[in-house]
DSSP file (Angstrom, degrees, kcal/mol; ACC not computed):
  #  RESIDUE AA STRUCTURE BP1 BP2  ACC     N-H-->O    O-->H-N    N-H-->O    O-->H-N    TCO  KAPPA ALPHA  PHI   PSI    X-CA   Y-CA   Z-CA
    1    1 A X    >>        0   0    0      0, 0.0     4,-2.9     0, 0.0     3,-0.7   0.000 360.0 360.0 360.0 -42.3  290.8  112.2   66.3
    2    2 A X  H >>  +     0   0    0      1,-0.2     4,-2.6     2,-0.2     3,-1.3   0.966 360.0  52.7 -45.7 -73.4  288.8  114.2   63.8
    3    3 A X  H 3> S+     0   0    0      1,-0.3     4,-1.9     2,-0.2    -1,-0.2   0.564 112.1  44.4 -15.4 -39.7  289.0  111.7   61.3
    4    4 A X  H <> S+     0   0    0     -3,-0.7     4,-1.1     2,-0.2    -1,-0.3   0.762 108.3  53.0 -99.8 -26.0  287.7  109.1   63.5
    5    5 A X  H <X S+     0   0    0     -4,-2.9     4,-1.8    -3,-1.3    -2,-0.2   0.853 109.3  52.4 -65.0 -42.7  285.2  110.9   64.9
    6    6 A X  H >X S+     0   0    0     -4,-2.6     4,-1.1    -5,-0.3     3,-0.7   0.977 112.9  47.2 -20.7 -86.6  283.9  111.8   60.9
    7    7 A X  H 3X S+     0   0    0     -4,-1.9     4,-1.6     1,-0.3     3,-0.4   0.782 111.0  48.6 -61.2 -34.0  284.0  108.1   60.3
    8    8 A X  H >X S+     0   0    0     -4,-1.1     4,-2.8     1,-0.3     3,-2.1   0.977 117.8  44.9 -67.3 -59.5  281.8  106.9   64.0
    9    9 A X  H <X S+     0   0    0     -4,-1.8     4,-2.8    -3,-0.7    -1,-0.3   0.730 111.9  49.9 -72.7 -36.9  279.2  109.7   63.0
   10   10 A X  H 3X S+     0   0    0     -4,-1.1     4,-0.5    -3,-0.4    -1,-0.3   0.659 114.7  51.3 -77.9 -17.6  279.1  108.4   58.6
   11   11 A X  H XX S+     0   0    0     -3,-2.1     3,-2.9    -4,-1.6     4,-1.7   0.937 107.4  48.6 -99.1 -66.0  278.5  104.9   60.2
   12   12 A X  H 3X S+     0   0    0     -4,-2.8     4,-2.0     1,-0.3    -2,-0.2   0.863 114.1  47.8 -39.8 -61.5  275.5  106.1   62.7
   13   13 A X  H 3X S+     0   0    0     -4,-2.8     4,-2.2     1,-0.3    -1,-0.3   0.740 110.9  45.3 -75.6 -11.5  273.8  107.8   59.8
   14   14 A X  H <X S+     0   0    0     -3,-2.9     4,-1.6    -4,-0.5     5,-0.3   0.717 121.8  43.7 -86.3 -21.4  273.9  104.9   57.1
   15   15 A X  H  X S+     0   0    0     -4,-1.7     4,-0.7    -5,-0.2    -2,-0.2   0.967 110.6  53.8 -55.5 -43.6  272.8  102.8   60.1
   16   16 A X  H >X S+     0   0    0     -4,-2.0     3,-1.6    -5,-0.2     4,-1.2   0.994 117.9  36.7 -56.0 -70.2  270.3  105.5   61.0
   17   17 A X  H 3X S+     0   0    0     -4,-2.2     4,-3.0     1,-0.3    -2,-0.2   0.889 110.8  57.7 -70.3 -36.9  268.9  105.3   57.4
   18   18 A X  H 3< S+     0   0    0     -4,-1.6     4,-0.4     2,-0.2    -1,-0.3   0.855 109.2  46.6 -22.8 -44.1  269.2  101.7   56.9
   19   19 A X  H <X S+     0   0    0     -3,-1.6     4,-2.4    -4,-0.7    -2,-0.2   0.803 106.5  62.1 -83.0 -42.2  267.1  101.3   59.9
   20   20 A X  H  X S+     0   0    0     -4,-1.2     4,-1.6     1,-0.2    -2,-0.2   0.986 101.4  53.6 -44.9 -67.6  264.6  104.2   58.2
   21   21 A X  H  X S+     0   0    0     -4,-3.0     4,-1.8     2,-0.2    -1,-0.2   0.689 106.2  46.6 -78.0 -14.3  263.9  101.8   55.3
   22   22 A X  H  > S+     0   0    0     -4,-0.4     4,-2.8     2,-0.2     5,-0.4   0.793 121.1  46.4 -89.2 -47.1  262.6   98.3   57.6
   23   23 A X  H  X S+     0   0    0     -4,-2.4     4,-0.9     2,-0.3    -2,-0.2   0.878 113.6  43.7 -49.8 -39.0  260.5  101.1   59.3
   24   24 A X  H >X>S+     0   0    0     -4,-1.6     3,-2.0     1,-0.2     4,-1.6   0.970 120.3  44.1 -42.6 -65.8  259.5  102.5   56.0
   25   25 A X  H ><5S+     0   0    0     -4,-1.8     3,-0.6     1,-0.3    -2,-0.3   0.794 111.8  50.1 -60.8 -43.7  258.9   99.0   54.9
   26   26 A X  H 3<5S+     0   0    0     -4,-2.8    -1,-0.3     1,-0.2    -2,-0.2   0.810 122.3  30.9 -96.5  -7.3  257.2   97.9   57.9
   27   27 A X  H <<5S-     0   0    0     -3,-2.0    -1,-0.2    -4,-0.9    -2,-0.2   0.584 113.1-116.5-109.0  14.6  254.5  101.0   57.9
   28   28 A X  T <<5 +     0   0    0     -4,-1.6     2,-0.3    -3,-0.6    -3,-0.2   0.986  51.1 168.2  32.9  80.9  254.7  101.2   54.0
   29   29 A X     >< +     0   0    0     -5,-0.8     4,-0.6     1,-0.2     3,-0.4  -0.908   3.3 166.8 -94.2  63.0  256.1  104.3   54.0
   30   30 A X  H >> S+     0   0    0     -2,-0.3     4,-2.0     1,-0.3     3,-1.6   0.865  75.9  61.6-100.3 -41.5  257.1  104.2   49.9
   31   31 A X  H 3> S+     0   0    0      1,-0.3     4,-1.7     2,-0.3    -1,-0.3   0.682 108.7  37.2  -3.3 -74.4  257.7  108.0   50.0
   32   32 A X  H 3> S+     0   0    0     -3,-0.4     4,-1.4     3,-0.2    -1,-0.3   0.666 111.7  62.0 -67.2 -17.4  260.4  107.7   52.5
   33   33 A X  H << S+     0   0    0     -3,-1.6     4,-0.3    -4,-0.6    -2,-0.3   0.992 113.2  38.5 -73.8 -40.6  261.7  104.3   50.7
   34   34 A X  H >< S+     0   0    0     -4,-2.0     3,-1.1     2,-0.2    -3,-0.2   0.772 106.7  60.4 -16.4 -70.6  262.4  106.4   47.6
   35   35 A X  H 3< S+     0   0    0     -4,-1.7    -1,-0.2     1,-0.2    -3,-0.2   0.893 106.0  55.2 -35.2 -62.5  263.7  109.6   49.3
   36   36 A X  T 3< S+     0   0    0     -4,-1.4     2,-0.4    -3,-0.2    -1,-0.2   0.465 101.1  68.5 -98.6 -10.7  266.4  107.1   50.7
   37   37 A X  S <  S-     0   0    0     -3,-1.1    93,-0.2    -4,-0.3     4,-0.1  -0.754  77.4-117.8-119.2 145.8  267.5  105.8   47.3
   38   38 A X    >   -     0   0    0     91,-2.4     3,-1.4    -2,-0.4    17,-0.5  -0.400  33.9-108.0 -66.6 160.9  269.5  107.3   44.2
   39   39 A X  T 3  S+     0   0    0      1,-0.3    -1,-0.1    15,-0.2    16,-0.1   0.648 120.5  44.9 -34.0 -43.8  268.1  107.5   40.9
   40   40 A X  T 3  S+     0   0    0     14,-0.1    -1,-0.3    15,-0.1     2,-0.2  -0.614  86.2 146.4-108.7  50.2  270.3  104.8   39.7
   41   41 A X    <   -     0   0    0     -3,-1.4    13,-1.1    -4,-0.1     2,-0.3  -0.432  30.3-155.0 -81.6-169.7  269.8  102.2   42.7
   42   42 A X  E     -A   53   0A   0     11,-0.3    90,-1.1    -2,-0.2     2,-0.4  -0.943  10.5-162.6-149.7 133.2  269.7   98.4   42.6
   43   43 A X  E     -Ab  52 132A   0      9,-2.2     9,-1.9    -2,-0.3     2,-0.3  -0.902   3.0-165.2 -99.0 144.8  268.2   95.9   44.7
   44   44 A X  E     -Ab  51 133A   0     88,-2.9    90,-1.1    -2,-0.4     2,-0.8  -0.836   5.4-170.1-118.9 108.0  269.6   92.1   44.3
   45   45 A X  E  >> -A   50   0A   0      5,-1.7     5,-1.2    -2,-0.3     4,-1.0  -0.862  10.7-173.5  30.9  68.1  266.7   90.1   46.2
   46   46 A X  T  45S+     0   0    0     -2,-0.8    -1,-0.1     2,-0.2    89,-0.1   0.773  70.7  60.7 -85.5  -6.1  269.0   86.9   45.9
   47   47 A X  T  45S+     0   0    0     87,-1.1    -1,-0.1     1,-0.2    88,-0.1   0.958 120.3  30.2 -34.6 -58.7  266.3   84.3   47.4
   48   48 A X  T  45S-     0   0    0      2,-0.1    55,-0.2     1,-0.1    -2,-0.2   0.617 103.4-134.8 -75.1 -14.8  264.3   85.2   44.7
   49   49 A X  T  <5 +     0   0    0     -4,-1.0     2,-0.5     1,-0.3    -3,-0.2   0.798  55.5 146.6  36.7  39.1  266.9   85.9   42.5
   50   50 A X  E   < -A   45   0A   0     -5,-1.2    -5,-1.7     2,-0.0     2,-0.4  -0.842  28.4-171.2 -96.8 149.2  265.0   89.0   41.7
   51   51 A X  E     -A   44   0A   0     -2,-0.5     2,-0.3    -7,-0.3    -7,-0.2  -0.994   7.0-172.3-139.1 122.5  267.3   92.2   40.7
   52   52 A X  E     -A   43   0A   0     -9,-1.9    -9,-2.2    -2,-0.4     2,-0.6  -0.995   9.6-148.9-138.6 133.7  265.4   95.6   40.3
   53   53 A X  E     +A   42   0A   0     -2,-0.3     4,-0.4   -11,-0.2   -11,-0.3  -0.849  59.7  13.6-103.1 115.6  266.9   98.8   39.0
   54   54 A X  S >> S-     0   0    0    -13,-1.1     3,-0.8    -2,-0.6     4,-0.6   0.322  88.2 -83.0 129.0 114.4  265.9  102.2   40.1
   55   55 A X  H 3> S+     0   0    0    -17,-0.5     4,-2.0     1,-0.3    -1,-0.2   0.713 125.0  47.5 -56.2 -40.8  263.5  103.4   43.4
   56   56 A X  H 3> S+     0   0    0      2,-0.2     4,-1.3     3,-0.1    -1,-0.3   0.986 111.6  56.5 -76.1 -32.7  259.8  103.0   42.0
   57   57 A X  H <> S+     0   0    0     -3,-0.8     4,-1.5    -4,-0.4     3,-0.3   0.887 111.1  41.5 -35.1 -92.3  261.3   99.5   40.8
   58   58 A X  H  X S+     0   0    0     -4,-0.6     4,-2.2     1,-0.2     5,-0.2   0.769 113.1  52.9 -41.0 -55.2  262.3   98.6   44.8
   59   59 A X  H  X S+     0   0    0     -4,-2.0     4,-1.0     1,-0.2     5,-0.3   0.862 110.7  49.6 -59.9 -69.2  259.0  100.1   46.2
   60   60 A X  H  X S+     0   0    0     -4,-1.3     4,-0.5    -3,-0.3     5,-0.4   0.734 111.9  45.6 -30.3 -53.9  257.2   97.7   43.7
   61   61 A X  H >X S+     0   0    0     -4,-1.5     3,-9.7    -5,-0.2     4,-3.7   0.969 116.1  47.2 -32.5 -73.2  259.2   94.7   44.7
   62   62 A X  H 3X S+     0   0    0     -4,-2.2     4,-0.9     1,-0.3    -2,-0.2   0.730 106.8  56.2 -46.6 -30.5  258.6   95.7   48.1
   63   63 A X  H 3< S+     0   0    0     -4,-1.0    -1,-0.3    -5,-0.2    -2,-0.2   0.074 106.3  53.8 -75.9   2.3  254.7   96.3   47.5
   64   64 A X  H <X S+     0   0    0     -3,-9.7     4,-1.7    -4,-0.5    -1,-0.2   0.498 105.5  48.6 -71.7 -38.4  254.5   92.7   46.3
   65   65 A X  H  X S+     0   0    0     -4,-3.7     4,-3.2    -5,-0.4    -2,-0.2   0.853 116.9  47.0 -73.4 -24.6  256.0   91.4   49.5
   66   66 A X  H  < S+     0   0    0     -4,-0.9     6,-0.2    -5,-0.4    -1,-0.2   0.919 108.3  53.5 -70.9 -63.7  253.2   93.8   51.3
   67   67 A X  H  4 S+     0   0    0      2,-0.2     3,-0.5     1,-0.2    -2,-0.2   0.826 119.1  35.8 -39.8 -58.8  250.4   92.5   49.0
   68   68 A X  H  < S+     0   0    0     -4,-1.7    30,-1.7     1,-0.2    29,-1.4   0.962 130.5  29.2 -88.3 -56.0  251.4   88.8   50.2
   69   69 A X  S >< S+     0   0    0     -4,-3.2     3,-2.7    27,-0.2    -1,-0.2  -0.573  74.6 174.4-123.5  68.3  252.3   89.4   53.7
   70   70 A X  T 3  S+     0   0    0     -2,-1.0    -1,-0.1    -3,-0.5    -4,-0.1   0.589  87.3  42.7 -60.0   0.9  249.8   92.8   54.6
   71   71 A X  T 3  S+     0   0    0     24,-0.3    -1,-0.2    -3,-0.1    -5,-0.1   0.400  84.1 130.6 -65.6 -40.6  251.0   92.4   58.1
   72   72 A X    <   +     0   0    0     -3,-2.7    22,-0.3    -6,-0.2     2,-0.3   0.050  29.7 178.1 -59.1 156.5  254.5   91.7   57.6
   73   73 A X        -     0   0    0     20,-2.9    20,-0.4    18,-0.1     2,-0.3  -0.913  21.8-137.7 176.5 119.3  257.3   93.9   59.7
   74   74 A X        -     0   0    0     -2,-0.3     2,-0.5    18,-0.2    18,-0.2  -0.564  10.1-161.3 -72.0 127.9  260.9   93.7   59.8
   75   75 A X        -     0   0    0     16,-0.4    16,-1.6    -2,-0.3     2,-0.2  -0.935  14.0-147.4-112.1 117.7  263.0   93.9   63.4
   76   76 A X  E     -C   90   0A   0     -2,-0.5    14,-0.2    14,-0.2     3,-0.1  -0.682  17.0-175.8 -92.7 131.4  266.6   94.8   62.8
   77   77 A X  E     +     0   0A   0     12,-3.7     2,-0.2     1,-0.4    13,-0.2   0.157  69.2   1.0-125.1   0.5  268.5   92.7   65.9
   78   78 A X  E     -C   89   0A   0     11,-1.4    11,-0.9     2,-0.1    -1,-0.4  -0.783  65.1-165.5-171.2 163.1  271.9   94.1   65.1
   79   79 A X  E     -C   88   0A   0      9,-0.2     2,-0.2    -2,-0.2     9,-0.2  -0.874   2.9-164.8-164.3 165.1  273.5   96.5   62.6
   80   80 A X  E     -C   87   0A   0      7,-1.1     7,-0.8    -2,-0.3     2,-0.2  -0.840   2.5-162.4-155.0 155.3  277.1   97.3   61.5
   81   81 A X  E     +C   86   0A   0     -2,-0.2     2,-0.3     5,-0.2     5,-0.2  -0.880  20.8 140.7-132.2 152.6  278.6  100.1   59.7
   82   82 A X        -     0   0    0      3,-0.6     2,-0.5    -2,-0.2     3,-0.4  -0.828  61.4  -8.1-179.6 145.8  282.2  100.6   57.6
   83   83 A X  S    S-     0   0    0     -2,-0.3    40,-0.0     1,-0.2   -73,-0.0  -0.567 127.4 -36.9  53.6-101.6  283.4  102.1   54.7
   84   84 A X  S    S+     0   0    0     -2,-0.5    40,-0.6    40,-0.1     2,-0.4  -0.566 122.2 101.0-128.4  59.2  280.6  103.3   52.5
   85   85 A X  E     + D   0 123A   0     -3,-0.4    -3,-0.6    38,-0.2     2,-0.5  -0.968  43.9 179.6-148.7 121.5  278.5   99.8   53.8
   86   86 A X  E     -CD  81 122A   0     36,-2.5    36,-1.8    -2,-0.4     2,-0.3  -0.950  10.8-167.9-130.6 130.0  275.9   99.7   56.6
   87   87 A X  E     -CD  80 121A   0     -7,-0.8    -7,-1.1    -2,-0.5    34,-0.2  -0.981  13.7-175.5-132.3 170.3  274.1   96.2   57.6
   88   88 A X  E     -CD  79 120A   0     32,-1.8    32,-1.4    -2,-0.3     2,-0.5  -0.592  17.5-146.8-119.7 178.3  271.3   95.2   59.5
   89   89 A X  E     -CD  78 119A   0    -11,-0.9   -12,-3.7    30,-0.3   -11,-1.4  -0.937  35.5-174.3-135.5 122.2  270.3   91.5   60.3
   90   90 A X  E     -CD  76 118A   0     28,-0.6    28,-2.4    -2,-0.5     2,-0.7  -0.972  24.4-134.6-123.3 142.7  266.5   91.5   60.4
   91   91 A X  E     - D   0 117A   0    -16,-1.6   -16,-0.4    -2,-0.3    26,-0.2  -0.862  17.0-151.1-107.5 118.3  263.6   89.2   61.2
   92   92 A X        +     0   0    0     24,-1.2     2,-0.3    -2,-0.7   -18,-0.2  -0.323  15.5 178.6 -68.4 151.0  260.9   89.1   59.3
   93   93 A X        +     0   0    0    -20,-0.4   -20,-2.9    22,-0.2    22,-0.2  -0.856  17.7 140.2-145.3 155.5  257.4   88.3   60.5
   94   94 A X        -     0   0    0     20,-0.4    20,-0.8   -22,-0.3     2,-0.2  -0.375  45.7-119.4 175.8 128.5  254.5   88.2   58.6
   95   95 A X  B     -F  113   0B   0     18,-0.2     2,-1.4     1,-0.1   -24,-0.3  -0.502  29.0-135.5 -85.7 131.6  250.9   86.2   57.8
   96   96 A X        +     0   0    0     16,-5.2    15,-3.8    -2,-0.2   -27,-0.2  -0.419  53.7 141.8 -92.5  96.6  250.9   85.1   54.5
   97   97 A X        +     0   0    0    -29,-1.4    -1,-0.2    -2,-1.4    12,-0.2   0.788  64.0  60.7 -95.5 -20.2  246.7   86.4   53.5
   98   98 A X  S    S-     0   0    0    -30,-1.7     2,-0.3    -3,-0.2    13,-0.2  -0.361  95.9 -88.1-114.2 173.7  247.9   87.6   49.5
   99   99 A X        -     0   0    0      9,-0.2     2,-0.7    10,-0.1   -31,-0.2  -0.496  33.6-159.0 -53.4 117.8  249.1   86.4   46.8
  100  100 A X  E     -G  107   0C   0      7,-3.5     7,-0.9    -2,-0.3     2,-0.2  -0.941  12.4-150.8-126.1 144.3  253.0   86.4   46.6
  101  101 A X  E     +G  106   0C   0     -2,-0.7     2,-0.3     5,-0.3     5,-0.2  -0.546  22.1 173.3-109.5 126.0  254.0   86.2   43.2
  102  102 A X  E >   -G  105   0C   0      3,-0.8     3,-1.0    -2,-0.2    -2,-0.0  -0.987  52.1 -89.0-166.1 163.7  257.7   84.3   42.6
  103  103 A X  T 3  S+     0   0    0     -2,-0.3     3,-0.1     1,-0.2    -1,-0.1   0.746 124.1  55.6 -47.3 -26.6  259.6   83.3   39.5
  104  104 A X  T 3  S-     0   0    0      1,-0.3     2,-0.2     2,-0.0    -1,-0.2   0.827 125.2 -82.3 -88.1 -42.5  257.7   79.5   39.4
  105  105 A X  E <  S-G  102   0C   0     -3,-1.0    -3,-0.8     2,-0.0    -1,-0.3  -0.894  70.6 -39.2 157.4-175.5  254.1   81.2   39.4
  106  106 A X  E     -G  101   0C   0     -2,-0.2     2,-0.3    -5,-0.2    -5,-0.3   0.178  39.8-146.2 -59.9-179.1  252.1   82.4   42.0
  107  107 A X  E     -G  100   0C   0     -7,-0.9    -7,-3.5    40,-0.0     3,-0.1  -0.835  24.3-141.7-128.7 108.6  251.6   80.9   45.9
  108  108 A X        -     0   0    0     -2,-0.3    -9,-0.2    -9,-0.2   -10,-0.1  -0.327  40.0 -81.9 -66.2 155.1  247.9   81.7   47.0
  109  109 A X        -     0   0    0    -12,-0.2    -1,-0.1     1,-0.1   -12,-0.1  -0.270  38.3-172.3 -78.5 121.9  247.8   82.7   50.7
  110  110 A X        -     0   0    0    -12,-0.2    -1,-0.1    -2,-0.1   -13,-0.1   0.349  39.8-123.9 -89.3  21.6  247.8   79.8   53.2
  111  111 A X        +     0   0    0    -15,-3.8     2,-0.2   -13,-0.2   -14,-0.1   0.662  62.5 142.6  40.7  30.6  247.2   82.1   56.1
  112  112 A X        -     0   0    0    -16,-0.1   -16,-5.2   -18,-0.1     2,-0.3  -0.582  51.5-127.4-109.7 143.8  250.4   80.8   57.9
  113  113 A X  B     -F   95   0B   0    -18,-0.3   -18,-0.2    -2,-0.2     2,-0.1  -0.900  27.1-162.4-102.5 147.9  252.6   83.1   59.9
  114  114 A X        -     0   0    0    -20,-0.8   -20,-0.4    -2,-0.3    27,-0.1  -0.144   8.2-163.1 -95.9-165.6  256.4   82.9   58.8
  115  115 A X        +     0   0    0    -22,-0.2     2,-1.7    -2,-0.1   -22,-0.2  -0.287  21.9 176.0-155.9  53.4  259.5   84.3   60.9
  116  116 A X        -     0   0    0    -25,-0.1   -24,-1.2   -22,-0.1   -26,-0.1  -0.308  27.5-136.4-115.8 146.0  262.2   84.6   58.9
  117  117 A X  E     +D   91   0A   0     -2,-1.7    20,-1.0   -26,-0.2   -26,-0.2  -0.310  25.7 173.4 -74.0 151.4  265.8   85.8   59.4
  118  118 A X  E     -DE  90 136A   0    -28,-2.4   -28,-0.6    18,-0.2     2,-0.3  -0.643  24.8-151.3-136.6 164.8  267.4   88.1   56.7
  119  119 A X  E     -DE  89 135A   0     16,-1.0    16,-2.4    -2,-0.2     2,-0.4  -0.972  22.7-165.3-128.2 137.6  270.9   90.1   56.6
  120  120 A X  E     -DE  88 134A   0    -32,-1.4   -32,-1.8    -2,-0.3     2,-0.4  -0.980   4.8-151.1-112.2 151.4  270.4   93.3   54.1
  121  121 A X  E     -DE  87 133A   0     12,-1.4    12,-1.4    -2,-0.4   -34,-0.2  -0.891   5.9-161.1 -99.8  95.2  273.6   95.3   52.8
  122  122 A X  E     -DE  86 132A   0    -36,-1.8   -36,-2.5    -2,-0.4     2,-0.4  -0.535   5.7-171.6 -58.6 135.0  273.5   99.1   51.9
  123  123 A X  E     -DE  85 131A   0      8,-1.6     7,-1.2   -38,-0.2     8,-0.9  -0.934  23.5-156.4-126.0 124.3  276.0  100.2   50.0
  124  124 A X        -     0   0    0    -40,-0.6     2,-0.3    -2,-0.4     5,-0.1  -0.322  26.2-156.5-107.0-164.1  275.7  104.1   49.9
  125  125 A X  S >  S-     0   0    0      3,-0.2     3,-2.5    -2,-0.1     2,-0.8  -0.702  79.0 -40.5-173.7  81.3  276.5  107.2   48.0
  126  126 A X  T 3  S-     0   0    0     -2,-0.3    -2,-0.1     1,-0.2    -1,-0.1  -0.725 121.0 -38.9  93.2-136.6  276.6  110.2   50.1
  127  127 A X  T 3  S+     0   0    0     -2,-0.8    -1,-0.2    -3,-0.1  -110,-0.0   0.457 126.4  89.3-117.7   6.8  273.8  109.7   52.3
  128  128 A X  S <  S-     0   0    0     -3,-2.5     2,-0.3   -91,-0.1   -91,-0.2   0.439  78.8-119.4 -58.0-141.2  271.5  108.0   49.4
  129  129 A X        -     0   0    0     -5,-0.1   -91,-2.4    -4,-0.0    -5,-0.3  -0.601  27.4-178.2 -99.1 149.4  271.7  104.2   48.9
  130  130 A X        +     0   0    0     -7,-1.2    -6,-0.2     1,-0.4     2,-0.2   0.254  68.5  14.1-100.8  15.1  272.9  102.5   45.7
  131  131 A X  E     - E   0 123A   0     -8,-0.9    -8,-1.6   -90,-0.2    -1,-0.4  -0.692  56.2-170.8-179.0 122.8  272.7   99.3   46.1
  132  132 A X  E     -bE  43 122A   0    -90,-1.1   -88,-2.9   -10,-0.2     2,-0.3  -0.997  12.5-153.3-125.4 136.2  271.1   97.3   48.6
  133  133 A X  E     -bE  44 121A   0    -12,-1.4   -12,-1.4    -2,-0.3     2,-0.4  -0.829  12.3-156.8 -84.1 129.1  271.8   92.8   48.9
  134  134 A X  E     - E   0 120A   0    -90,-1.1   -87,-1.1    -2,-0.3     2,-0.4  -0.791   9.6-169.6-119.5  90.0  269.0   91.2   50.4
  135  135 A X  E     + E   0 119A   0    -16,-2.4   -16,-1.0    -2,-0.4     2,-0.3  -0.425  23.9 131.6 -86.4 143.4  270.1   87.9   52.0
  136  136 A X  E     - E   0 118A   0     -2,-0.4     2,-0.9   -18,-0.2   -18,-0.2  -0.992  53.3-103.3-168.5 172.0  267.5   85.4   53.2
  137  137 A X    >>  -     0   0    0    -20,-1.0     3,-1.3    -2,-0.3     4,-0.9  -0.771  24.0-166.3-116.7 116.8  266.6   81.7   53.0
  138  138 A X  H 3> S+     0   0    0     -2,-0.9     4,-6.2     1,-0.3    -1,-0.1   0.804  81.3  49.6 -39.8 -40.6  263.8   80.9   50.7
  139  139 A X  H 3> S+     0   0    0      1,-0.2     4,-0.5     2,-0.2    -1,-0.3   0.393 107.8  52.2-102.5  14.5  263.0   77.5   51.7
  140  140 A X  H <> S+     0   0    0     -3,-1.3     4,-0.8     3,-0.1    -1,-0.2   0.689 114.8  45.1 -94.6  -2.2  262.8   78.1   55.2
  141  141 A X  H  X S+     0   0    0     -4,-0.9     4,-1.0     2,-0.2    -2,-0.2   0.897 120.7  38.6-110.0 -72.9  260.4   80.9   54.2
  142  142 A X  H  <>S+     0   0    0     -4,-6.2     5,-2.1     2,-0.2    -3,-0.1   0.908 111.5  61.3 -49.5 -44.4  258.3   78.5   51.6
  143  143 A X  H ><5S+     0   0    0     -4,-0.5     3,-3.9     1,-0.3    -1,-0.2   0.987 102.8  50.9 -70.1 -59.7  258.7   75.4   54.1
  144  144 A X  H 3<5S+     0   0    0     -4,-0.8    -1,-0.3     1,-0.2    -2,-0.2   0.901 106.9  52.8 -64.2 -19.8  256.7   77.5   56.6
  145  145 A X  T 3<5S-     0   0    0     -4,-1.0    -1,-0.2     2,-0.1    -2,-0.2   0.229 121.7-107.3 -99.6  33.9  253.6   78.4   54.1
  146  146 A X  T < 5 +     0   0    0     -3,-3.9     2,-0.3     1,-0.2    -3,-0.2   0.606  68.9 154.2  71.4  -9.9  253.4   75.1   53.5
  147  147 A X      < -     0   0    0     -5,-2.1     2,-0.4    -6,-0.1    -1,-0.2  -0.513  38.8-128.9 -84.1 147.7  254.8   75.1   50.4
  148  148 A X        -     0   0    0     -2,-0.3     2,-0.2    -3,-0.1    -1,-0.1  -0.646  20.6-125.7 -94.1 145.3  256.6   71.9   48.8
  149  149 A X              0   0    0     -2,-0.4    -1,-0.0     1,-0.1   -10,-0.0  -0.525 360.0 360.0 -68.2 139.6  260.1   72.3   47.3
  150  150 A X              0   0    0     -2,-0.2    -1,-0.1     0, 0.0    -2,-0.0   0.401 360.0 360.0 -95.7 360.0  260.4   71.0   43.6
């Protein structure tokens, strides 16, 4: 019963802090996105196929996505935890006013609001993270700013 009571409690708190980091993100909070990660994390961004090693790396990312969409704000609509793994499924909202900057070249801001749904996976260490997956779909993301697919 101990045991299982352990494990309920290690899945609330990577959930808890999972949940910390779209709040961080949504009041750009970089301070707390930092705190939350080891020395040696990794983000994989696989829309973008961007991969960033390290916590000022991942605030930067994130302080592009900020830049483009100063608005923008995550709602986590369900969360899971098990083993050393917590995920959230989020939707993003955000009005695209900046620049957002992607592997092809820039996209100037078309002033279009997006919506789009994401899954993230934390992988933790302790109570740090060390790895977070960031799943989302690009072109439903481009398709609403108006952008054309090549």
């Amino acid at each position: 019963m101990t045991a299982l009571l352990t494990e309920v409690q290690t899945a609330e708190k990577m959930v808890k802090i999972a949940r910390e980091q779209v709040d961080a993100f949504n009041k750009g909070d970089w301070e707390l996105v930092r705190a939350a990660h080891t020395s040696e994390s990794r983000l994989n961004e696989l829309a973008t196929e961007r991969k960033v090693e390290g916590p000022e790396q991942i605030v930067e990312l994130y302080k592009g996505w900020k830049q483009a969409f100063p608005d923008a704000a995550g709602t986590v609509t369900s969360a899971f935890a098990s083993g050393d793994t917590a995920v959230l499924e989020v939707t993003w909202k955000g009005t695209h006013t900046g620049p957002l900057m992607t592997a092809e070249g820039t996209i100037p801001a078309s002033g279009k609001r997006q919506e789009t749904p994401a899954a993230i996976f934390y992988a933790f260490e302790g109570e740090k993270i060390k790895e977070s997956r960031h799943y989302f779909d690009s072109l439903t993301l481009l398709k609403q700013l108006g952008v054309q697919a090549k």
